[in-house]
C-alpha positions in Angstrom: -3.4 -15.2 3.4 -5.7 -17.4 5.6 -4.9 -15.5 9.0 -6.2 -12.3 6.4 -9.3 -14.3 5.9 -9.8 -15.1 9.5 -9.5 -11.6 10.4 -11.6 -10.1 7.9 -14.5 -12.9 8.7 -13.6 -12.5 12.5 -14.1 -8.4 12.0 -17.6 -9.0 10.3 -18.6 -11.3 13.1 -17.6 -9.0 15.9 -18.9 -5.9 14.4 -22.7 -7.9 14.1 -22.3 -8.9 17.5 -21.1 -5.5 18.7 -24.3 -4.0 16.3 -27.3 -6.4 17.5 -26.0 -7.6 20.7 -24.1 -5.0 22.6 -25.4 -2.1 21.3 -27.9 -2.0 24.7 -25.8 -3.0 26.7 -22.6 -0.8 26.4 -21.8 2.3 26.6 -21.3 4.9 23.1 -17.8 5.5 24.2 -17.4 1.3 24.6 -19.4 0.8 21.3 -16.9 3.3 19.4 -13.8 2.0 20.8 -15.3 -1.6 19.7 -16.0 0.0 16.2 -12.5 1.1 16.2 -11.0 -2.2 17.1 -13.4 -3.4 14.1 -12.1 -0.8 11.5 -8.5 -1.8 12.3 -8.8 -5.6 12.0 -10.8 -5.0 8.9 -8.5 -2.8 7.6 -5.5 -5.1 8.5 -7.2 -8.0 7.1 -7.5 -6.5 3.6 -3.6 -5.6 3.6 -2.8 -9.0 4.9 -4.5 -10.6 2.2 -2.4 -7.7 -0.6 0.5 -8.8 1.6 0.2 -12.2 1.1 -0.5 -12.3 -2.8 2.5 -9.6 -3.0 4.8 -11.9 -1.6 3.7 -15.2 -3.4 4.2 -13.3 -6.5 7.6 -13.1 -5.8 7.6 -9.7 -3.4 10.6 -8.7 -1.3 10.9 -11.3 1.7 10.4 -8.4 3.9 7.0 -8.5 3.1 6.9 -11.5 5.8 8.2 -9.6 8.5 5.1 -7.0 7.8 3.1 -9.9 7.8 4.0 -11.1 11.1 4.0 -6.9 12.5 0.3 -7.0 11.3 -0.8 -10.1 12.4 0.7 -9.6 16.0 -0.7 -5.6 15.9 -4.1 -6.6 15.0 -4.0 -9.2 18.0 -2.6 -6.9 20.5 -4.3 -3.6 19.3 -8.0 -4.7 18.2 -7.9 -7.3 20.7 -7.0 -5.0 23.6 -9.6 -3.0 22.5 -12.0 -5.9 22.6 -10.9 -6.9 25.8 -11.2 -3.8 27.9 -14.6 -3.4 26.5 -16.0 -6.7 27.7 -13.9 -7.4 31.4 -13.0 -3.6 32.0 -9.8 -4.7 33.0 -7.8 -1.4 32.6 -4.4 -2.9 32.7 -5.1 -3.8 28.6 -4.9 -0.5 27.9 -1.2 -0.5 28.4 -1.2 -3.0 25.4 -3.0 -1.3 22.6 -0.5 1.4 22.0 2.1 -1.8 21.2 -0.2 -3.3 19.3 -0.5 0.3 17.5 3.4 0.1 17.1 3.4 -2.8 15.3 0.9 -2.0 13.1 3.0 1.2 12.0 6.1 -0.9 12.1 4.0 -3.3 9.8 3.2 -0.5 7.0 7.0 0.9 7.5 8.1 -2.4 6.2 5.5 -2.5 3.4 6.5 0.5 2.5 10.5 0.0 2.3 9.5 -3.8 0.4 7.9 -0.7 -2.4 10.9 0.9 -2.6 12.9 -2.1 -2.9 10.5 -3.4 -5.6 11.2 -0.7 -8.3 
């Protein structure tokens, strides 16, 4: 639950900085892939945090595994995303659709640890 803390606290900080400093000096199309990165890590922060009260309440022990897919998704997908908007090193974009992948492969599990909970 504390790497779902760091995220969400992490995706508050980045979108300020993204809002009050960057927003002069990039570009819309940088600024909404930033936002999106921002969304994502938010969004993946909240479910970690669900995650990891579901599984220290006694949850399927897959819920670990989706807590490792998320974790590593958020890293390589918002962080990617991050990346290419402040070095413009093109070659990251070949890692945000992994990152992406684990992120589905994240909510796959979560959803299969559902099933197996009824």
């Amino acid at each position: 639950m504390s790497v779902g803390a760091a995220f969400g606290l992490t995706a508050v900080l980045l979108g300020a900085f993204a809002a009050h400093g960057l927003k002069d000096v990039l570009s819309a199309s940088n600024l909404a892939s930033w936002q999106t990165a921002v969304t994502y890590q938010m969004t993946h922060a909240l479910v970690l945090l669900v995650t990891g009260f579901w599984l220290h309440q006694g949850g399927p022990s897959l819920l670990k595994v989706a807590g490792v897919l998320f974790v590593t998704g958020v890293l390589a997908f918002s962080g990617s995303i991050y990346a290419l908007v402040l070095l413009q090193a093109s070659w990251l974009g070949a890692v945000t659709p992994v990152g992406g992948l684990c992120l589905i492969a994240g909510w796959s599990c979560l959803l299969v640890a559902a099933f197996q909970s009824k």
